[in-house]
VEXKOL-133132 format. One line per 4 residues: their letters; for each residue x, y, z of C-alpha. Coordinates in Angstrom, 3 decimals, padded with zeros to 6 digits, always signed. Each point is the difference from the previous one (the first is absolute). Example, Ala and Ser with C-alpha at 12.3 -4.5 7.8 and 13.67 -1.06 7.14 Angstrom:
BEGIN
AS) +012.300,-004.500,+007.800  +001.370,+003.440,-000.660
REM end
This chain:
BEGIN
XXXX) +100.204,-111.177,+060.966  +001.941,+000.627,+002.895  -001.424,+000.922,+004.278  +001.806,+001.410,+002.441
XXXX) -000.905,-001.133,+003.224  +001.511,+001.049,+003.089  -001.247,-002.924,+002.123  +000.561,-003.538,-000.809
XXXX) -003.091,-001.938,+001.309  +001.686,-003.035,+000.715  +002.584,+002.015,+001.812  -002.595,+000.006,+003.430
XXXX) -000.162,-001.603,+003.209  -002.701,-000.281,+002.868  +000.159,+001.061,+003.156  -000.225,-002.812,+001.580
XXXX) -001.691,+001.378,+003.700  -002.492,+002.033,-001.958  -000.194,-001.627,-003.699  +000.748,+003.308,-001.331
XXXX) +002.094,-000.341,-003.347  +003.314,+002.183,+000.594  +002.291,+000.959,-002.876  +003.033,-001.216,+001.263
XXXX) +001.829,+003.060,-001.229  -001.487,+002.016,+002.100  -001.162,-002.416,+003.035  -000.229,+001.850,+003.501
XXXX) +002.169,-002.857,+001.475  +001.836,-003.370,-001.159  +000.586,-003.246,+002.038  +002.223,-003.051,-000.823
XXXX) -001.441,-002.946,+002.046  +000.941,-003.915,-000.797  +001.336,+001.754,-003.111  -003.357,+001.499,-001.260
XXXX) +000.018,+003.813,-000.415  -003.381,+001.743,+000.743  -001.148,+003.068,-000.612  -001.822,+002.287,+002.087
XXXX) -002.414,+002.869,-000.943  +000.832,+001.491,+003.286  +002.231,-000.038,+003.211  -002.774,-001.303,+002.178
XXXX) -000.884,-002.741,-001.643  +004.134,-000.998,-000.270  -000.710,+000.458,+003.600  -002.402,-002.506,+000.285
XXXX) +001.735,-002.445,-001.899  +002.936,+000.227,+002.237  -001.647,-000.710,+002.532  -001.206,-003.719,-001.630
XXXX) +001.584,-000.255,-003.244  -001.225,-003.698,-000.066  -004.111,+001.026,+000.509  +000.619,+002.084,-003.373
XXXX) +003.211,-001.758,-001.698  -000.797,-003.515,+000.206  -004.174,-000.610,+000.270  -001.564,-002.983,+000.626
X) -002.135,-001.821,-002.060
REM end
């Protein structure tokens, strides 16, 4: 039996300002930070992460 898929599932990322999962194919906006590349679902929240990568890139516990 073979599927086709067009998506791989495990090919995802989340958003990491609004926890929405992104396909990173097709992700509104990248950004590298401490060599981490996130994915955004849209250009404001990139936005917001640029403006404090750390409150969204690195959280505390």
């Amino acid at each position: 039996m073979h599927h086709d898929h067009d998506h791989d599932s495990a090919a995802t990322a989340v958003d990491p300002v609004c926890g929405m999962t992104v396909d990173p194919a097709t992700a509104a906006a990248t950004r590298e930070h401490d060599g981490v590349t996130f994915f955004f679902c849209s250009l404001g929240c990139a936005k917001a992460f640029d403006a404090d990568p750390h409150r969204y890139g690195h959280p505390t516990a």
